[in-house]
PASE-12671 format. One line per field, with one value per residue (C-alpha): residue number from 1; residue in three letters; chain; x, y, z. Coordinates in nm, 2 decimals. Layout:
N
seq = NUM  ...
type = Ala  ...
mol = A  ...
X = X  ...
Y = Y  ...
Z = Z  ...
This chain:
515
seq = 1  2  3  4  5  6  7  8  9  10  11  12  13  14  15  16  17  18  19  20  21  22  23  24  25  26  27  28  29  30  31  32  33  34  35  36  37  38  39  40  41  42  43  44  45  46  47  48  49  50  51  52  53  54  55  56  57  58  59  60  61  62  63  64  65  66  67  68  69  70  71  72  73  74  75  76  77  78  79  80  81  82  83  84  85  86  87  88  89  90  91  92  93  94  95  96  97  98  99  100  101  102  103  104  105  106  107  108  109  110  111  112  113  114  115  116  117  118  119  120  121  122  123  124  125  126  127  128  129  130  131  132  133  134  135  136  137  138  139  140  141  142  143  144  145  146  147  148  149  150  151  152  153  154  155  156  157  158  159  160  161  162  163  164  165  166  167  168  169  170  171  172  173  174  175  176  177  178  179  180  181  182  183  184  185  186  187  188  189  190  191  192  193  194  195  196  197  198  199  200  201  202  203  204  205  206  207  208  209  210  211  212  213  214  215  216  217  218  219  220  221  222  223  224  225  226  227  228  229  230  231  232  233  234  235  236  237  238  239  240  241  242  243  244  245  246  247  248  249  250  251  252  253  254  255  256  257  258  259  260  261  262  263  264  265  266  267  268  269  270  271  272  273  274  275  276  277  278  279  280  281  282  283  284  285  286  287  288  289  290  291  292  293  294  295  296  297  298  299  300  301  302  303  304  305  306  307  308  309  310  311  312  313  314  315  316  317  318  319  320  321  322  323  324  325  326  327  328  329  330  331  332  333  334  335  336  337  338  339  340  341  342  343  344  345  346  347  348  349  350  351  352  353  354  355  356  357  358  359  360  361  362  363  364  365  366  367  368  369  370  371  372  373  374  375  376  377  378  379  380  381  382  383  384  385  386  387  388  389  390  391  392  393  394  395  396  397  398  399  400  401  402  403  404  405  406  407  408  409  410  411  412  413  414  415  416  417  418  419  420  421  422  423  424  425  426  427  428  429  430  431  432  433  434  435  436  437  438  439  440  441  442  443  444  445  446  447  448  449  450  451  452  453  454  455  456  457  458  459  460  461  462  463  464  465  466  467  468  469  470  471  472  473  474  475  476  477  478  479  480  481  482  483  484  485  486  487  488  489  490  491  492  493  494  495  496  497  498  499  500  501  502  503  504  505  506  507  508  509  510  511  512  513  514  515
type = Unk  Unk  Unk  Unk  Unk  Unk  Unk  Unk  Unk  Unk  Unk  Unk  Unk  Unk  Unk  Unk  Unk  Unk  Unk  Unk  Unk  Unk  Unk  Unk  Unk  Unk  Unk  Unk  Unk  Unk  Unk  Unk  Unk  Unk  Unk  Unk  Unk  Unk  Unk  Unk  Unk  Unk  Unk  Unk  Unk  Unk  Unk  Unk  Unk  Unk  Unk  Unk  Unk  Unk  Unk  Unk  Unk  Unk  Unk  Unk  Unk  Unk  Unk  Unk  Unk  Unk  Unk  Unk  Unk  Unk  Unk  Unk  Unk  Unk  Unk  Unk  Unk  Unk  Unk  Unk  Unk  Unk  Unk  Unk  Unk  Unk  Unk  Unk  Unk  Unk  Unk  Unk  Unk  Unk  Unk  Unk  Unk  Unk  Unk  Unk  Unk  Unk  Unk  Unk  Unk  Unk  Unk  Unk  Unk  Unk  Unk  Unk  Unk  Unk  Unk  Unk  Unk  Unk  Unk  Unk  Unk  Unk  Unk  Unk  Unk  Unk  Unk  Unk  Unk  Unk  Unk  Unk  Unk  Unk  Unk  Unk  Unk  Unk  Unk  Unk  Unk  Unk  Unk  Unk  Unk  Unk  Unk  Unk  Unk  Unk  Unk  Unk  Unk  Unk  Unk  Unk  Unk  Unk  Unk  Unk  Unk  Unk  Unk  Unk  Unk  Unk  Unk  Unk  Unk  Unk  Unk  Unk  Unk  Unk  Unk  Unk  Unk  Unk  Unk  Unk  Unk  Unk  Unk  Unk  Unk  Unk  Unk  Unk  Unk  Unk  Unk  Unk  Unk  Unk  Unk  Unk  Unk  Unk  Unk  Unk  Unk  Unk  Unk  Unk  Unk  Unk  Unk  Unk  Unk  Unk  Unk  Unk  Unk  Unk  Unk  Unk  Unk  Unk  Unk  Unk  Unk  Unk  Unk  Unk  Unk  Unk  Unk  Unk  Unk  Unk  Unk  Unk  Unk  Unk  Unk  Unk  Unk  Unk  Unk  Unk  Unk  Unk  Unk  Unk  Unk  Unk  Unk  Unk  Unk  Unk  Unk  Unk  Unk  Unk  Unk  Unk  Unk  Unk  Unk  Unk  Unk  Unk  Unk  Unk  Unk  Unk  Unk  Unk  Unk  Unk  Unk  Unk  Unk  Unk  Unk  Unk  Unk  Unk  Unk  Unk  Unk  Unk  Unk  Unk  Unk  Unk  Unk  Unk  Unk  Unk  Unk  Unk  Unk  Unk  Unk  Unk  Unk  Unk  Unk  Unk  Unk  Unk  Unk  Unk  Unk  Unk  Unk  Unk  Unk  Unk  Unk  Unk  Unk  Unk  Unk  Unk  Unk  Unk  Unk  Unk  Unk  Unk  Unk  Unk  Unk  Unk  Unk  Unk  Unk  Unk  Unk  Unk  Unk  Unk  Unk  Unk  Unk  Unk  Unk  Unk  Unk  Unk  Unk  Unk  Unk  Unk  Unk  Unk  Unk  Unk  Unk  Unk  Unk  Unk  Unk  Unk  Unk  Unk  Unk  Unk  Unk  Unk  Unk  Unk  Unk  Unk  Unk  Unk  Unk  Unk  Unk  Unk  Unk  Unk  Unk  Unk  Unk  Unk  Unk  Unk  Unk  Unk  Unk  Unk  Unk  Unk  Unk  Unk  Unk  Unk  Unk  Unk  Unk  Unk  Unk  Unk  Unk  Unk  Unk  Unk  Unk  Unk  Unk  Unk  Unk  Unk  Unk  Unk  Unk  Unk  Unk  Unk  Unk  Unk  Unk  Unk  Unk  Unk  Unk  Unk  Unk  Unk  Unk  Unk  Unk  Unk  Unk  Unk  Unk  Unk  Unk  Unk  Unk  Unk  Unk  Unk  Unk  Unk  Unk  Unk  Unk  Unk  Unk  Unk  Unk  Unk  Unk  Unk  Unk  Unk  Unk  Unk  Unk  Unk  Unk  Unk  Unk  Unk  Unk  Unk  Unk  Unk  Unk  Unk  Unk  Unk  Unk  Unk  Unk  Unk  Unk  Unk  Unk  Unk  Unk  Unk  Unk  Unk  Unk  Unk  Unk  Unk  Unk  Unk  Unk  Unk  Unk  Unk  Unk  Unk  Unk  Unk  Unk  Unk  Unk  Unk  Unk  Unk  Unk  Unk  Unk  Unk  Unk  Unk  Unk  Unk  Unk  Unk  Unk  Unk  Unk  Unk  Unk  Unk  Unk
mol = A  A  A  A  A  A  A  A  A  A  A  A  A  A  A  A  A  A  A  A  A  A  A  A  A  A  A  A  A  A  A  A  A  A  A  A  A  A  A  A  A  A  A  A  A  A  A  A  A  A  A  A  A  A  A  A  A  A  A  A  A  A  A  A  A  A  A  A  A  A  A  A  A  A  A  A  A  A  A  A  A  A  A  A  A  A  A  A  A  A  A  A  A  A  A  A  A  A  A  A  A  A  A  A  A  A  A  A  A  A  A  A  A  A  A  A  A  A  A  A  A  A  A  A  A  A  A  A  A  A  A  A  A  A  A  A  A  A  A  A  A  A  A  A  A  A  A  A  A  A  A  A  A  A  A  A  A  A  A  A  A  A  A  A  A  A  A  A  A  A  A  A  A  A  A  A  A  A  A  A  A  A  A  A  A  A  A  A  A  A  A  A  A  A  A  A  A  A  A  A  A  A  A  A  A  A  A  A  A  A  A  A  A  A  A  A  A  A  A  A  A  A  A  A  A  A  A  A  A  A  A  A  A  A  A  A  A  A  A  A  A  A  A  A  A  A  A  A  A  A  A  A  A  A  A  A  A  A  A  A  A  A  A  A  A  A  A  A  A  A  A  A  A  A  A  A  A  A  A  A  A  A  A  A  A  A  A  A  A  A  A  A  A  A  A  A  A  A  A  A  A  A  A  A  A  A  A  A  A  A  A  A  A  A  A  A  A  A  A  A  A  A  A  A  A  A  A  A  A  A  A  A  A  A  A  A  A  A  A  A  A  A  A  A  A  A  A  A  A  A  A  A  A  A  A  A  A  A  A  A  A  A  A  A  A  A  A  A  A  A  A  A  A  A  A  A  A  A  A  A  A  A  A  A  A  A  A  A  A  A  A  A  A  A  A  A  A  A  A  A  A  A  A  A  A  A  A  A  A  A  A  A  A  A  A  A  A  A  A  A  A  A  A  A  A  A  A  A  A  A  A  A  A  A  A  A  A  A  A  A  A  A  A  A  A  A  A  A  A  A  A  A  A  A  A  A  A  A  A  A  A  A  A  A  A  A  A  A  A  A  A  A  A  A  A  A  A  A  A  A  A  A  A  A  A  A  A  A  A  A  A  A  A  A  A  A  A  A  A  A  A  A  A  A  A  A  A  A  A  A  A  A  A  A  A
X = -16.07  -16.23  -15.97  -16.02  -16.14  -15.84  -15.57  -15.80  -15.81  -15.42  -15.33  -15.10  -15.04  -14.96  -15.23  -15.43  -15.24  -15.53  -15.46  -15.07  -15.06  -14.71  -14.60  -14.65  -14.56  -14.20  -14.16  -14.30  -14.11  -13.76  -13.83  -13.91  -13.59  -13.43  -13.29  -13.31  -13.16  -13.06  -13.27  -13.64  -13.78  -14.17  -14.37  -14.71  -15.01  -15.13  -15.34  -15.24  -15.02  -14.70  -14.63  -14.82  -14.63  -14.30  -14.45  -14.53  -14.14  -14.01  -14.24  -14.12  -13.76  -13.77  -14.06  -13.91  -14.05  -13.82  -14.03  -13.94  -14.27  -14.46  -14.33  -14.47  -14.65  -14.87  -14.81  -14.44  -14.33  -14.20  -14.46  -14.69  -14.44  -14.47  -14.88  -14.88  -14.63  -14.35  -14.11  -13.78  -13.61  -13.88  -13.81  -14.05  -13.91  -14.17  -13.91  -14.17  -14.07  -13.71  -13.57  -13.25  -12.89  -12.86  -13.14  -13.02  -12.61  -12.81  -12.97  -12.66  -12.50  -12.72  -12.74  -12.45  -12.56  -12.69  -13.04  -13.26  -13.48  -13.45  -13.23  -13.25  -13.30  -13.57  -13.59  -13.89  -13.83  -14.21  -14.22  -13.86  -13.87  -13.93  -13.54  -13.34  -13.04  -12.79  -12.97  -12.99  -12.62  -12.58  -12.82  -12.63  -12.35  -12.53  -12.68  -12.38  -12.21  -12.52  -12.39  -12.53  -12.84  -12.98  -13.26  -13.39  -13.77  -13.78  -14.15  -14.31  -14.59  -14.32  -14.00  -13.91  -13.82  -13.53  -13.21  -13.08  -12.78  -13.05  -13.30  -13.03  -12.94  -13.29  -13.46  -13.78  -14.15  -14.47  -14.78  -15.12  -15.42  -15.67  -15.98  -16.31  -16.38  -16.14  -16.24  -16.60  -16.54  -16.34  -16.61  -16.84  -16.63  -16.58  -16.94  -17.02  -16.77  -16.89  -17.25  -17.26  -17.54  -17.49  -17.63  -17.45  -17.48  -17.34  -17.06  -16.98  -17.00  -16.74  -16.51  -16.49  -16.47  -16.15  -15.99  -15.77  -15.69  -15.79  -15.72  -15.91  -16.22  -16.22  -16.17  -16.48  -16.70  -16.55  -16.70  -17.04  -17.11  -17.01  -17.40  -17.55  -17.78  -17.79  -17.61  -17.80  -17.67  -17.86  -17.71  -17.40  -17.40  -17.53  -17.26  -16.97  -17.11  -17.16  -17.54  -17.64  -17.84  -18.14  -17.90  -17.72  -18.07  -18.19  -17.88  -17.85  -18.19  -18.05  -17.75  -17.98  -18.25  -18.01  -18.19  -17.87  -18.09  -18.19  -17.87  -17.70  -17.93  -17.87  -17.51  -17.60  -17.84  -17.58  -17.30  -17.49  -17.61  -17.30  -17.21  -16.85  -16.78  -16.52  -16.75  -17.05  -16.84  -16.73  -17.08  -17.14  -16.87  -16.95  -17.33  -17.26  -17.00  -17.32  -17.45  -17.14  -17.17  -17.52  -17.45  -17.20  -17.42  -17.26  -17.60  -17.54  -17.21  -17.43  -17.51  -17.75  -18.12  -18.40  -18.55  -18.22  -18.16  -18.52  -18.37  -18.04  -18.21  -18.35  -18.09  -17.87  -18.11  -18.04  -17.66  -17.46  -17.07  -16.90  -17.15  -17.06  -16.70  -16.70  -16.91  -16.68  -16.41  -16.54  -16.66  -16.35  -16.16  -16.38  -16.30  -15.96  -15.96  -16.22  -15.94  -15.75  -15.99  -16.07  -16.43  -16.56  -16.86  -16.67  -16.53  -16.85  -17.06  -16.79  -16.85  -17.20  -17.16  -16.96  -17.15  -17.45  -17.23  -17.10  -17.44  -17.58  -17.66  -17.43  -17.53  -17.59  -17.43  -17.59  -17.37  -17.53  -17.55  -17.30  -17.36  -17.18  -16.90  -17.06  -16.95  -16.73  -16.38  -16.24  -15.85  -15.69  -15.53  -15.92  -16.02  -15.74  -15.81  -16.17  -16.05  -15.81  -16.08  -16.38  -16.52  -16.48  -16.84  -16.87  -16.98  -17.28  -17.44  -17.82  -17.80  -17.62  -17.86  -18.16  -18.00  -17.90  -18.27  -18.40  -18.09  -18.21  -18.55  -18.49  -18.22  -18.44  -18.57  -18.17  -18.03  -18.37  -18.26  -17.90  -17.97  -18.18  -17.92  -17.59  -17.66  -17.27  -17.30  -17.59  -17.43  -17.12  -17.43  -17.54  -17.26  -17.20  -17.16  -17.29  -17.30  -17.35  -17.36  -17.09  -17.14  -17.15  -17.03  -17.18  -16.90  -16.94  -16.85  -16.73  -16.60  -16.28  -16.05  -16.15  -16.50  -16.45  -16.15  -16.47  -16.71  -16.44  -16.44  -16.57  -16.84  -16.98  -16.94  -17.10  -17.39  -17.47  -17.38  -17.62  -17.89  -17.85  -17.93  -18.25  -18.38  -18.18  -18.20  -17.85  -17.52  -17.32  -16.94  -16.88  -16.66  -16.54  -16.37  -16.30  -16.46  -16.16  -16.35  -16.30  -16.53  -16.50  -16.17  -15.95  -15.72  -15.40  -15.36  -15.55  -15.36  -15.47  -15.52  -15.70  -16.06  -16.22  -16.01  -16.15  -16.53  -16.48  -16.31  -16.52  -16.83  -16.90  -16.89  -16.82  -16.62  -16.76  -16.57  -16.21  -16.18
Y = 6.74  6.80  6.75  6.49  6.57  6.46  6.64  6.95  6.92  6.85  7.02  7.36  7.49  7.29  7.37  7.18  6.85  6.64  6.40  6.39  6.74  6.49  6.51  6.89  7.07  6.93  6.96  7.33  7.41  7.24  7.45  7.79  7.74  7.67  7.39  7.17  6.86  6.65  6.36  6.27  5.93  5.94  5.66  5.58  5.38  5.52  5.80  5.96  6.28  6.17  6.29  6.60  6.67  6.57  6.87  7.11  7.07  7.18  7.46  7.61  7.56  7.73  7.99  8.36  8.51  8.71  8.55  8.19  8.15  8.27  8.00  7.82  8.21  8.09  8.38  8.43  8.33  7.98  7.92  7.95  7.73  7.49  7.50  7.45  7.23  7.38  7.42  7.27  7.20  6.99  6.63  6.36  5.97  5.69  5.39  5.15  5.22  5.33  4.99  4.98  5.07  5.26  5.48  5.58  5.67  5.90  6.07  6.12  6.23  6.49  6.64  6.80  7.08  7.40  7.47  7.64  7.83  7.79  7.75  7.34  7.07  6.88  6.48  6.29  5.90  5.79  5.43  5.43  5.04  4.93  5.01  4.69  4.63  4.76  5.09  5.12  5.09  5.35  5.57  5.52  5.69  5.99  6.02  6.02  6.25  6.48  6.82  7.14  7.23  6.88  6.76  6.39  6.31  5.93  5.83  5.48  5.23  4.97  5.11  4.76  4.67  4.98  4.87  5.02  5.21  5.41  5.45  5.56  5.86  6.00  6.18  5.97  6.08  5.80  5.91  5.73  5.63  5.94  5.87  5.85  6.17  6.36  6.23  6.26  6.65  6.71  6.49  6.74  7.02  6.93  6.82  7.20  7.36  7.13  7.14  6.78  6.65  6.36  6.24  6.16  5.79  5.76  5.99  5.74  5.48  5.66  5.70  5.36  5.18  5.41  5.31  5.54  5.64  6.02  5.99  5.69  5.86  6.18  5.92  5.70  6.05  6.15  5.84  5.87  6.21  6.13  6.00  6.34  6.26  6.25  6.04  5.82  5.57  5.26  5.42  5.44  5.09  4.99  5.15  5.04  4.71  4.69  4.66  4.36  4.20  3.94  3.73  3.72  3.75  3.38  3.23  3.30  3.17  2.84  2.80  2.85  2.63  2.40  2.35  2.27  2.24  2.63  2.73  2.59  2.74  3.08  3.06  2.98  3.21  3.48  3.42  3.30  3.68  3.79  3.83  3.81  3.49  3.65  4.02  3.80  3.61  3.95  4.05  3.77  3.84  4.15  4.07  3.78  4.09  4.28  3.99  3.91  4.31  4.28  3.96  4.14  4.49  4.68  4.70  5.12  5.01  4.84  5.08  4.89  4.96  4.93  4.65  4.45  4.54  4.33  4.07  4.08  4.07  3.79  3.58  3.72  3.52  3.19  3.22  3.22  3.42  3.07  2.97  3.35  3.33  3.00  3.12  3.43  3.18  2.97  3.26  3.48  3.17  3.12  3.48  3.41  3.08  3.19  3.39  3.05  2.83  2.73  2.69  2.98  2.89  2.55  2.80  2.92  2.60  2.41  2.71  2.70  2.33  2.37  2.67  2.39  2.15  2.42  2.54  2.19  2.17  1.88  1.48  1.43  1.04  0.84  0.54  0.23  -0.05  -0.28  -0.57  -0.85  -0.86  -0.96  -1.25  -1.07  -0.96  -0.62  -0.60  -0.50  -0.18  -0.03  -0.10  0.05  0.36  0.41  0.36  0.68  0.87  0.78  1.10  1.15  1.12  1.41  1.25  1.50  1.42  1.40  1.77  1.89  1.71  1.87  2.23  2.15  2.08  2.40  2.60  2.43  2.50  2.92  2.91  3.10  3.35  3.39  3.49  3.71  3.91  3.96  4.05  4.36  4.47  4.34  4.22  4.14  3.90  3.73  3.69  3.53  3.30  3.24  3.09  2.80  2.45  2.33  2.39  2.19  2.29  2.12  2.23  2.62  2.66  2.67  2.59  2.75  2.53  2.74  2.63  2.89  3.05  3.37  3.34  3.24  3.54  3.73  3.61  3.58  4.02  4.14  4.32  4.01  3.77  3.99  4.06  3.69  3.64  3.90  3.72  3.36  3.51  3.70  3.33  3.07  3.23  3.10  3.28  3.07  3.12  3.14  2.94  2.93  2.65  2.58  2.20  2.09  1.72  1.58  1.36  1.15  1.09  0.99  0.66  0.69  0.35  0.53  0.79  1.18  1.14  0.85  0.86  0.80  1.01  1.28  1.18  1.18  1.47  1.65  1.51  1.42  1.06  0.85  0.48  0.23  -0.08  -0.17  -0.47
Z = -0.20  0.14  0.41  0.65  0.99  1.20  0.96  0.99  1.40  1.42  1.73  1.66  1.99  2.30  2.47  2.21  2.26  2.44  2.73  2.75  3.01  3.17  2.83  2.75  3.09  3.06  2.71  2.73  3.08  2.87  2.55  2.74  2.91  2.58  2.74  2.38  2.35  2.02  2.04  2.14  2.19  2.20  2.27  2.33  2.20  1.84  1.77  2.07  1.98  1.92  1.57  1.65  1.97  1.70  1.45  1.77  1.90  1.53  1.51  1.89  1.82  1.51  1.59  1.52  1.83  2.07  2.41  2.47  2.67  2.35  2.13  1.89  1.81  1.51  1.34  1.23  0.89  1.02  1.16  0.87  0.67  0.94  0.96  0.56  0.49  0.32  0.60  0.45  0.80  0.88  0.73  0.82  0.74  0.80  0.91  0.79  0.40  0.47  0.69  0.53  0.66  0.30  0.41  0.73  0.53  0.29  0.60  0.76  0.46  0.41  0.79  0.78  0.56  0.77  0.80  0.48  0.66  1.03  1.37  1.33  1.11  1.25  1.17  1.27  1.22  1.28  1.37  1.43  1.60  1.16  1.09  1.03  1.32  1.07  1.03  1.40  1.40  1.16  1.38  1.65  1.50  1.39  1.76  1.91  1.74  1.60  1.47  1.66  1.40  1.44  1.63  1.61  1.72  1.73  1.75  1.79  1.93  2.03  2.23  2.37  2.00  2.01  2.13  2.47  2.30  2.08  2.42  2.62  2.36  2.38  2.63  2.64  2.70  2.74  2.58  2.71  2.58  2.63  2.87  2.70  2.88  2.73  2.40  2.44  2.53  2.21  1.97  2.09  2.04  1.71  1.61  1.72  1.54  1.23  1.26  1.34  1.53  1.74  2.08  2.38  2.35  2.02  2.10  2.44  2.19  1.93  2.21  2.35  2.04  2.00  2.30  2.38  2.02  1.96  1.59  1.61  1.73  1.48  1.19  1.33  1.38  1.09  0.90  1.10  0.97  0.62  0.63  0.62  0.88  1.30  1.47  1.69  1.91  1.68  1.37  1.50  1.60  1.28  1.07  1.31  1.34  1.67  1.74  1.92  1.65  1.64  1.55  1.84  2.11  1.86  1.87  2.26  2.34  2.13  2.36  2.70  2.53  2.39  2.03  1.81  1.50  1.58  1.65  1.35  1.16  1.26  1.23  0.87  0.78  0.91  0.75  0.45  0.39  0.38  0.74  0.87  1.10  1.29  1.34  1.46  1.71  1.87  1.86  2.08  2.28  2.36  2.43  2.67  2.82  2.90  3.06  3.30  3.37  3.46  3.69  3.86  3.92  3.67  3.43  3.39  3.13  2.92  2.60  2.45  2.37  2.58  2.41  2.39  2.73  2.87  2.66  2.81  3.17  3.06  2.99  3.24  3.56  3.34  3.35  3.62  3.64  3.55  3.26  3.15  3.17  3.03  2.71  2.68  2.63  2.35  2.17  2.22  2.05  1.77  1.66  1.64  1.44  1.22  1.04  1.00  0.92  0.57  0.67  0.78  0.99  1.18  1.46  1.52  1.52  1.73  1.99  1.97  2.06  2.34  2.48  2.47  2.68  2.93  3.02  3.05  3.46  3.63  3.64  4.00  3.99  4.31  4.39  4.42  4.74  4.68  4.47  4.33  4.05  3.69  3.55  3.26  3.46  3.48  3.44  3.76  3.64  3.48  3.90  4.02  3.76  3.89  4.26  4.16  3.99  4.27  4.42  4.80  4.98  5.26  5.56  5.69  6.04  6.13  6.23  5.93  5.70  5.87  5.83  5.49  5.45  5.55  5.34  5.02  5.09  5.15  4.90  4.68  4.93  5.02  4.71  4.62  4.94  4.84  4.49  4.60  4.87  4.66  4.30  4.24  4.53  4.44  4.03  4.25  4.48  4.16  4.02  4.27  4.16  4.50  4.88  5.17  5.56  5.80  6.18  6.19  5.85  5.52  5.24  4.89  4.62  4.31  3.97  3.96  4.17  4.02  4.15  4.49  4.51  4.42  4.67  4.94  4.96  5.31  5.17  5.00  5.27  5.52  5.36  5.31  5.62  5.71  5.52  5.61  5.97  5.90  5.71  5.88  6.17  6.23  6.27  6.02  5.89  5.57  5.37  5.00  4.81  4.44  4.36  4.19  4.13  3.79  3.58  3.33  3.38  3.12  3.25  3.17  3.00  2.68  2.66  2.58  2.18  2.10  1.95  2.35  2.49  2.25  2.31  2.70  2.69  2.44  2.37  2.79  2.68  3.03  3.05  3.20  3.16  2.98  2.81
């Protein structure tokens, strides 16, 4: 049976141990001092070293060489018992399968007796937070009393699920998730070693879709070269299912274009050939994430292709930051609830409906001259509703109107400027709802407090600024706001739950007289 890739790269020395050096120099510095304790909590995010760092401790306590600094040595005979297995002082417990109190009393019945082969008795609880509360307790007594040839390792993914009285009995070390650096550096190192050939893309690709995970990342190369062949970025996306599909590009131009029929009918033909509801939402997810990046001037993190890439450019000019975030949302939901839902294509079509309805442009309502009552009556509480719900008119002088005019008319030159010099500030520009000029300022209207945080940074402002007086010729300040306005308000005589409360609130329906 061949071995599998991240068994056969398990670290043996410390100096193999990748991305947790704050974890190894005071291990190492402790153990060279011989300065051991009797218990160890490590914890840390999985795939990240602690069982290995668990294995590496057991093998440098109970190493036979006279140096301390030369421990673990590789080469003594516990150490080769330790590399292969058959070390009987090493006893590994997965807490997971052993919750129980009973567990826990046979392990401390048993710990008393000396060691077989080495110094210590080395017990590694992996996942340690799965023991019940009354195997804790029983723990508890063994770690406060351990006898001299025992040394616990406690290792898990959750420490806030430990009690305090077990914490506080363990010297405790935080792992971290690795950076895709240091990952990417050891893929390679591998794939050399292996004779697997793989390009840098793909291997950025492996390492990010680990996220943080090392183990992770040799089981996913591991998987990759199990193919025989190179290891190309598409191929890598193909087998991990991460490649932006057509799919995605037609049902994308469907939600710009608004064409339900065309939209529905991709969502269908999808899942319909076997795809999986909640994959092809995340696909989505992370397509329109490329998009937001691109908005915002980060285009260099997309890893797509360059085909997909002119498509993305595409439909990253018709969307604006809010749209973006907005579609992220709906999307991000419908992957969750399509592992809930008895009907597996309903998440996605109610998303695709409301990412038709979020990127619909806004009704610009006119109010009319006033004219006289109609003969049917209107209750006095629906007036005093639509009194309540009646948008505020900004009054805008002769002047400001004319130098609204000439904003409006070089609003297109104005943002074409800042996109070359700032593209994160012009996917912000991009994203207001509306603007309007009052004396010598011109007030930004954004849909979130997020966005207007955004375009409120110095080096955004200023280069707007900078803009509006090359065009405008006019030194204007700046001003952001977050257009809190609400339409189609709901009066609160019909409550939140009723069937028009539902179609103004979801389908944009709009009441215009109570009866």
């Amino acid at each position: 049976m061949t071995l599998a890739l991240y068994r056969k790269w398990r670290p043996q020395t410390w100096d193999e141990v990748i991305g947790q050096d704050h974890v190894v120099d005071t291990l190492c510095n402790a153990l060279k001092a011989e300065r051991i304790v009797h218990a160890y909590l490590l914890a840390g995010p999985r795939g990240t070293g602690k069982t290995s760092a668990a294995r590496l401790l057991a093998k440098t306590v109970n190493c036979l060489s006279e140096d301390p600094v030369q421990r673990p040595c590789g080469e003594c005979e516990h150490c080769q018992a330790l590399n292969e297995g058959r070390f009987l002082d090493l006893i590994e417990i997965d807490a997971a399968s052993n919750t129980s109190v009973d567990d826990v009393r046979n392990l401390r019945d048993k710990i008393n007796f000396l060691p077989n082969q080495g110094r210590y008795k080395v017990y590694i609880i992996d996942e340690v937070h799965m023991l019940s509360t009354a195997a804790f307790n029983a723990l508890l007594k063994t770690l406060e009393e351990p006898p001299a040839h025992a040394i616990f390792v406690l290792a898990t993914t959750e420490a806030h699920k430990i009690p305090a009285t077990v914490t506080s009995r363990c010297q405790r070390h935080e792992f971290r998730r690795i950076s895709i650096d240091e990952i990417i550096a050891q893929l390679k190192k591998m794939a050399q070693s292996e004779g697997i050939q793989a390009g840098d893309e793909a291997m950025e690709l492996i390492a990010r879709q680990a996220t943080g995970s090392m183990r992770d990342a040799i089981s996913l190369l591991d998987q990759l070269a199990s193919t025989g062949k190179e290891i190309t970025l598409g191929m890598a996306q193909d087998v991990l299912g991460t490649a932006t599909s057509q799919s995605v590009l037609d049902l994308m131009d469907a939600v710009i274009s608004k064409e339900a029929p065309a939209g529905f009918d991709q969502i269908h033909t999808t899942l319909d050939a076997g795809g999986d509801p909640r994959q092809f939402a995340r696909q989505i997810v992370d397509y329109l994430r490329g998009l937001l990046l691109m908005n915002m001037g980060n285009k260099e993190q997309s890893k797509d292709t360059a085909d997909v890439k002119l498509q993305m450019e595409k439909h990253a000019d018709q969307l604006s930051v809010d749209k973006l975030l907005d579609l992220i949302r709906v999307f991000n939901h419908a992957a969750y609830e399509a592992r809930a839902s008895w009907q597996p294509a309903l998440p996605l079509e109610m998303a695709f409906l409301e990412a038709i309805e979020t990127t619909s442009a806004p009704v610009q309502i006119k109010e009319a001259p006033a004219q006289r009552a109609p003969e049917r009556k209107t209750p006095a509480k629906a007036v005093k509703a639509a009194q309540k719900t009646q948008e505020p008119a900004i009054e805008v002088s002769p002047q400001d109107q004319e130098a609204m005019q000439s904003l409006n008319a070089a609003w297109g030159e104005i943002i074409k400027q800042v996109r070359r010099d700032n593209p994160k500030a012009y996917g912000l520009l991009n994203s207001t709802k509306s603007r309007y000029i009052k004396g010598n300022q011109v007030v930004l209207c954004f849909n979130s407090e997020i966005v207007k945080q955004l375009m409120e940074k110095e080096a955004n402002l200023e280069i707007f600024r900078h803009i509006l007086v090359q065009v405008l010729q006019k030194d204007l300040i700046v001003r952001c706001e977050v257009d809190s306005t609400k339409r189609n308000t709901i009066p609160p005589e019909l409550g939140d739950d009723g069937m028009v409360a539902a179609a103004v609130r979801d389908l944009g329906a709009e009441i215009v007289d109570i009866q």
